[in-house]
ROSE-554578 format. One record per residue: x, y, z of N, C-alpha, C, O, CB in turn; residue number from 0; residue in one letter. Coordinates in nm, 3 decimals. Glycine has a CB too. Layout:
N
+---------+---------+---------+---------+---------+---------+---------+---------+---------+---------+---------+---------+---------+---------+---------+-----+-----+
|     npx |     npy |     npz |    capx |    capy |    capz |     cpx |     cpy |     cpz |     opx |     opy |     opz |    cbpx |    cbpy |    cbpz |   n | res |
+---------+---------+---------+---------+---------+---------+---------+---------+---------+---------+---------+---------+---------+---------+---------+-----+-----+
|       X |       Y |       Z |       X |       Y |       Z |       X |       Y |       Z |       X |       Y |       Z |       X |       Y |       Z | NUM |   a |
...
+---------+---------+---------+---------+---------+---------+---------+---------+---------+---------+---------+---------+---------+---------+---------+-----+-----+
END
This chain:
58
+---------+---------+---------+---------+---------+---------+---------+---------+---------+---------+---------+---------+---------+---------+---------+-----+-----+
|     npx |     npy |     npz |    capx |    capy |    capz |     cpx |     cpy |     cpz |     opx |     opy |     opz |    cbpx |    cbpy |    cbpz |   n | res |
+---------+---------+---------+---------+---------+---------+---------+---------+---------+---------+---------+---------+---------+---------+---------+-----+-----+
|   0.085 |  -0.118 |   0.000 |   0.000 |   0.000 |   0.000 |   0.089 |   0.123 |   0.000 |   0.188 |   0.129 |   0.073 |  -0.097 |   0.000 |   0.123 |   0 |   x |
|   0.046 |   0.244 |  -0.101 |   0.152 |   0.359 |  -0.084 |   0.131 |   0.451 |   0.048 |   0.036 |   0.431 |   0.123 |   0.145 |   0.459 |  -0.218 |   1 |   x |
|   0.204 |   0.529 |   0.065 |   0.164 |   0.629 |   0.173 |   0.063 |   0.698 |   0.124 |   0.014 |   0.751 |   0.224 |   0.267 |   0.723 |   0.219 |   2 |   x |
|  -0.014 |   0.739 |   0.007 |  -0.096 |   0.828 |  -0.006 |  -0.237 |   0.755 |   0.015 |  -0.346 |   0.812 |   0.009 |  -0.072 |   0.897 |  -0.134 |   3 |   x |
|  -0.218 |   0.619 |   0.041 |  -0.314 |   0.566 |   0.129 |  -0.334 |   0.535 |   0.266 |  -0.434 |   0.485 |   0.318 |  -0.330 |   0.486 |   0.095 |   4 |   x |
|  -0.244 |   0.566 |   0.310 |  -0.198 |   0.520 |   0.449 |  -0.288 |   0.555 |   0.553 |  -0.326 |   0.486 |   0.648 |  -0.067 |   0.576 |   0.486 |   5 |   x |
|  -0.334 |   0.741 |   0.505 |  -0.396 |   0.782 |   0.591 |  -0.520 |   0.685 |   0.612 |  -0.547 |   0.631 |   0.719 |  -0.418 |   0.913 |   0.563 |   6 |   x |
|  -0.601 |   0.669 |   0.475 |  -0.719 |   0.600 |   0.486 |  -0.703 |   0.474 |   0.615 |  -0.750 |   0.471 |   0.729 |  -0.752 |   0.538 |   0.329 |   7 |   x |
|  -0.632 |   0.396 |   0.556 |  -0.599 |   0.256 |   0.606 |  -0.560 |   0.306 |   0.775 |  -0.632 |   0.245 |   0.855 |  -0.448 |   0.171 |   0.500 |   8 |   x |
|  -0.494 |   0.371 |   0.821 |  -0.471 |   0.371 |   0.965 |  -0.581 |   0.452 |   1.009 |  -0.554 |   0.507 |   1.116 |  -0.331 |   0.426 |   1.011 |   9 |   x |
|  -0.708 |   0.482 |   0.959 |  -0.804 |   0.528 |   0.984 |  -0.956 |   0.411 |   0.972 |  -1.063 |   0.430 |   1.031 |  -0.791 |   0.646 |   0.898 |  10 |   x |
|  -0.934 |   0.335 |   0.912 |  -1.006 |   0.213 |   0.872 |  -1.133 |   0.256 |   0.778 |  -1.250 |   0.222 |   0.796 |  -1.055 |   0.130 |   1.008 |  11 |   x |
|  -1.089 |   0.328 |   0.688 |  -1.144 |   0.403 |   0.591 |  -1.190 |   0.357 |   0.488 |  -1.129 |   0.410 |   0.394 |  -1.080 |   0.477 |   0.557 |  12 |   x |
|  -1.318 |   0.237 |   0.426 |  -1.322 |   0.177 |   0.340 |  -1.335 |   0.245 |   0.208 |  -1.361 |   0.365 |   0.216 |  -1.398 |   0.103 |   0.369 |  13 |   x |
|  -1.318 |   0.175 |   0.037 |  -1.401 |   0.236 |  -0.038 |  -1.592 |   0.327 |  -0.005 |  -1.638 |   0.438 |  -0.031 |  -1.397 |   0.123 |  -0.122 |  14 |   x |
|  -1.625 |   0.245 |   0.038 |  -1.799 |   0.264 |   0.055 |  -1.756 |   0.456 |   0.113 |  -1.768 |   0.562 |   0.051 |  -1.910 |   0.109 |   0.232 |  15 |   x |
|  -1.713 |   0.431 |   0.229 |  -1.715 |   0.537 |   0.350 |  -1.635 |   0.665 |   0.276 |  -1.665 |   0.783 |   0.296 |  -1.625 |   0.473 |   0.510 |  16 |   x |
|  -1.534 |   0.623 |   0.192 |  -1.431 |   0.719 |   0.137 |  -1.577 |   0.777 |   0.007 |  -1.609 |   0.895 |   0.017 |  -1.239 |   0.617 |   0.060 |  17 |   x |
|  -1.624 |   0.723 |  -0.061 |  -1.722 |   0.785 |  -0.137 |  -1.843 |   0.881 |  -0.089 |  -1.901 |   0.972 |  -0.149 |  -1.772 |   0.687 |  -0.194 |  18 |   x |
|  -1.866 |   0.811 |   0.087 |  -2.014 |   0.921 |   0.090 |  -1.912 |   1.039 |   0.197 |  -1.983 |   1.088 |   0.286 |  -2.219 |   0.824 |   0.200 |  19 |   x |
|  -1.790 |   1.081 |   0.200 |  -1.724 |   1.123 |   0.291 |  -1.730 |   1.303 |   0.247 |  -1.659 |   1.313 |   0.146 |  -1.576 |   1.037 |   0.296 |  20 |   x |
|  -1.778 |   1.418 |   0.278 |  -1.805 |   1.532 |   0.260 |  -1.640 |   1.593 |   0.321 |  -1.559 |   1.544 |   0.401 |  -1.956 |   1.573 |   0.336 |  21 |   x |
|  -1.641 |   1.758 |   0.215 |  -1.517 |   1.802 |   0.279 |  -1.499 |   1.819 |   0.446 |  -1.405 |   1.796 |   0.523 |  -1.493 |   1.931 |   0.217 |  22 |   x |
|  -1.586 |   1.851 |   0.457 |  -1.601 |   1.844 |   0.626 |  -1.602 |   1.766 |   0.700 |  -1.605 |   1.790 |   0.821 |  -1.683 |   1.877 |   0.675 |  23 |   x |
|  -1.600 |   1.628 |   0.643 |  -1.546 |   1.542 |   0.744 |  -1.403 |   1.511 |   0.709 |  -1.333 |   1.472 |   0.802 |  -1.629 |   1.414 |   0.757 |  24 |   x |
|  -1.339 |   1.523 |   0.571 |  -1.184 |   1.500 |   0.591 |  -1.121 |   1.625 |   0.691 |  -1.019 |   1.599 |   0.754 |  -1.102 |   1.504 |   0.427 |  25 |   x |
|  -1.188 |   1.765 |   0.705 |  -1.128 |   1.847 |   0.709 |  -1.101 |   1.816 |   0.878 |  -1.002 |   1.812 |   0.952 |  -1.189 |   1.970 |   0.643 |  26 |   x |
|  -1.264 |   1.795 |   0.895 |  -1.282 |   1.770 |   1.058 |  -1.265 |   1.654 |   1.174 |  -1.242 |   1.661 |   1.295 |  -1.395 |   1.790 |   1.074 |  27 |   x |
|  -1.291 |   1.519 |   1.065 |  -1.339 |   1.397 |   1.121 |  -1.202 |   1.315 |   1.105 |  -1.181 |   1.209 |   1.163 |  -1.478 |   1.331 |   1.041 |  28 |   x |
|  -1.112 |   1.380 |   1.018 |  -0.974 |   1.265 |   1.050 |  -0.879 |   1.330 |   1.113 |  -0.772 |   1.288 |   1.069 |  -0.893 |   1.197 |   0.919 |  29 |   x |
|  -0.863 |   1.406 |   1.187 |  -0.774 |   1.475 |   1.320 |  -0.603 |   1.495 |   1.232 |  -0.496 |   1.462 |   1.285 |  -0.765 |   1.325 |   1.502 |  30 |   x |
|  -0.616 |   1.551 |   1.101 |  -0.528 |   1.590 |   1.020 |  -0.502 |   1.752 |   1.036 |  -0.594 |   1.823 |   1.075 |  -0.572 |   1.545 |   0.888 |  31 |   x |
|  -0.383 |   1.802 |   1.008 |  -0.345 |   1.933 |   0.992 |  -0.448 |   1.978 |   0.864 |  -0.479 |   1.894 |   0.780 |  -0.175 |   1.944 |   0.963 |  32 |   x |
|  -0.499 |   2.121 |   0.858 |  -0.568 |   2.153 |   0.757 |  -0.514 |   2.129 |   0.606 |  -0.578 |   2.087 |   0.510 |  -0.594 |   2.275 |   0.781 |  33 |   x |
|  -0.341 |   2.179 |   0.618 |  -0.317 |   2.166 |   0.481 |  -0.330 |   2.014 |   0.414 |  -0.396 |   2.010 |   0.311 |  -0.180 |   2.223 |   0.461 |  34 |   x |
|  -0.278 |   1.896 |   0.458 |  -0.262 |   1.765 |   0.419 |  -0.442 |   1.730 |   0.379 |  -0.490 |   1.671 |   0.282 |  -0.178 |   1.666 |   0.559 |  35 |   x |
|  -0.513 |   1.796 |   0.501 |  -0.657 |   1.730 |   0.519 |  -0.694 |   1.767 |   0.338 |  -0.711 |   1.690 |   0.243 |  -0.785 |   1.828 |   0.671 |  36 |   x |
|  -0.694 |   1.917 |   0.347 |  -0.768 |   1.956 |   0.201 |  -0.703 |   1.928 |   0.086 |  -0.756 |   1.951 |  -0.023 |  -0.795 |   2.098 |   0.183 |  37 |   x |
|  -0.597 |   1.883 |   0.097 |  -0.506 |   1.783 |  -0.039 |  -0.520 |   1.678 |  -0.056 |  -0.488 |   1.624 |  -0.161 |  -0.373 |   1.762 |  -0.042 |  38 |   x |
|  -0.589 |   1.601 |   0.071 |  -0.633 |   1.452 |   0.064 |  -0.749 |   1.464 |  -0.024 |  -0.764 |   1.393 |  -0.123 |  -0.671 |   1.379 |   0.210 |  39 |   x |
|  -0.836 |   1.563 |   0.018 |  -1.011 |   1.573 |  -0.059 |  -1.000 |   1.600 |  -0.174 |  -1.031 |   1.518 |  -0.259 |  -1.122 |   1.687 |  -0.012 |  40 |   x |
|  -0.941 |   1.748 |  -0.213 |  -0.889 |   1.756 |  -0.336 |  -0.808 |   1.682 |  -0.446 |  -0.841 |   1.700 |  -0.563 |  -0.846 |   1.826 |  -0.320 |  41 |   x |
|  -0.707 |   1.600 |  -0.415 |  -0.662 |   1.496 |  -0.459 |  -0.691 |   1.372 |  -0.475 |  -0.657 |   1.331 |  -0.586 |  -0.599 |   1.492 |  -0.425 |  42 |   x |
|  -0.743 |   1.290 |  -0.403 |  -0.798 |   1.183 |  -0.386 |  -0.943 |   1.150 |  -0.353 |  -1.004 |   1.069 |  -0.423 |  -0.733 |   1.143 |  -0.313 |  43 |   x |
|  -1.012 |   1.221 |  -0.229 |  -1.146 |   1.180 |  -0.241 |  -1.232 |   1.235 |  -0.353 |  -1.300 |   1.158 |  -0.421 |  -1.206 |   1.207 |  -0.124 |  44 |   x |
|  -1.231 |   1.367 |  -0.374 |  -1.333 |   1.428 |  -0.445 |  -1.312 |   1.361 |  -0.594 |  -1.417 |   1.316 |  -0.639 |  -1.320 |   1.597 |  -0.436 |  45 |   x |
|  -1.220 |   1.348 |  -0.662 |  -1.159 |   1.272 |  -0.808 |  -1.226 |   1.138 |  -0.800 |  -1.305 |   1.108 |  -0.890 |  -0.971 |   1.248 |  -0.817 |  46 |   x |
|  -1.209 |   1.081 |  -0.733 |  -1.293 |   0.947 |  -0.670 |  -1.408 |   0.941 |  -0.672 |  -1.462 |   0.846 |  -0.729 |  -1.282 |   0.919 |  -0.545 |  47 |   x |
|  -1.517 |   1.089 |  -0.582 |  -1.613 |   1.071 |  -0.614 |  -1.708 |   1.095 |  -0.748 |  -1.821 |   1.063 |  -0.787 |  -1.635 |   1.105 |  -0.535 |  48 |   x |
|  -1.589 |   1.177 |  -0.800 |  -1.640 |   1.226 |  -0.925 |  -1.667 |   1.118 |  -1.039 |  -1.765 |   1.101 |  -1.112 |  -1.543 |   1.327 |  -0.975 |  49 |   x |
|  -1.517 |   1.037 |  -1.023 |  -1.515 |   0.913 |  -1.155 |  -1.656 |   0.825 |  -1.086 |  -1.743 |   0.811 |  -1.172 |  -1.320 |   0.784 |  -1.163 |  50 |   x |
|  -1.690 |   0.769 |  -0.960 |  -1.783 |   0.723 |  -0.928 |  -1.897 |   0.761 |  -0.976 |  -1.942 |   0.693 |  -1.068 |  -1.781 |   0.724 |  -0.833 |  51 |   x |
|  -1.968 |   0.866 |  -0.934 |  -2.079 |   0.949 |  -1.007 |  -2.092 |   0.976 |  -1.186 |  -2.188 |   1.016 |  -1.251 |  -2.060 |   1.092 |  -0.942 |  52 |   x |
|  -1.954 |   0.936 |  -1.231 |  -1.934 |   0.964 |  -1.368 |  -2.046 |   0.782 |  -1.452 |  -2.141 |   0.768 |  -1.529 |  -1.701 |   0.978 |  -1.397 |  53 |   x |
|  -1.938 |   0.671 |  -1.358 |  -1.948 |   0.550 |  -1.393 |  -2.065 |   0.493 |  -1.364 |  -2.089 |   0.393 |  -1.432 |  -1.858 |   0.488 |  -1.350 |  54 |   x |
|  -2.168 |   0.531 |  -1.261 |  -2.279 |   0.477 |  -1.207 |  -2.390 |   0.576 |  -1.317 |  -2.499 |   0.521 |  -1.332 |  -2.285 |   0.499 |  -1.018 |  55 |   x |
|  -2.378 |   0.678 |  -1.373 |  -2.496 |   0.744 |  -1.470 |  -2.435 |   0.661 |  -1.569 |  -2.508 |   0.712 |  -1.654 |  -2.511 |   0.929 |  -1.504 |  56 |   x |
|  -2.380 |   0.595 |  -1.624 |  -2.333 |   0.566 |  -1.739 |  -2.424 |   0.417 |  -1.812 |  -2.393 |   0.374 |  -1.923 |  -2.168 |   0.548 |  -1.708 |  57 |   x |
+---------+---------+---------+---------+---------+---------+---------+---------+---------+---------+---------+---------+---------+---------+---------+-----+-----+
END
């Protein structure tokens, strides 16, 4: 597993949970510094939820 998952995983963060997960709970709910928190959402969750929402109308 890379580190840019790590956070998830030492958080026990599944796919399912990482999809219905709002900025406000990465920002608030994983006890991260602000900057890392909003690079996680921006980078990884929100892209995620997007291709999801892309693939399920399809």
């Amino acid at each position: 597993m890379g580190c840019k998952a790590a956070w998830a995983a030492a958080r026990e963060i599944d796919g399912k949970s990482l999809l219905l997960m709002t900025r406000n709970d990465v920002l608030t709910g994983l006890q991260l510094k602000l900057g890392p928190a909003l690079k996680i959402y921006e980078y990884h969750v929100k892209p995620l939820q997007t291709k999801h929402l892309k693939n399920s109308s399809s």
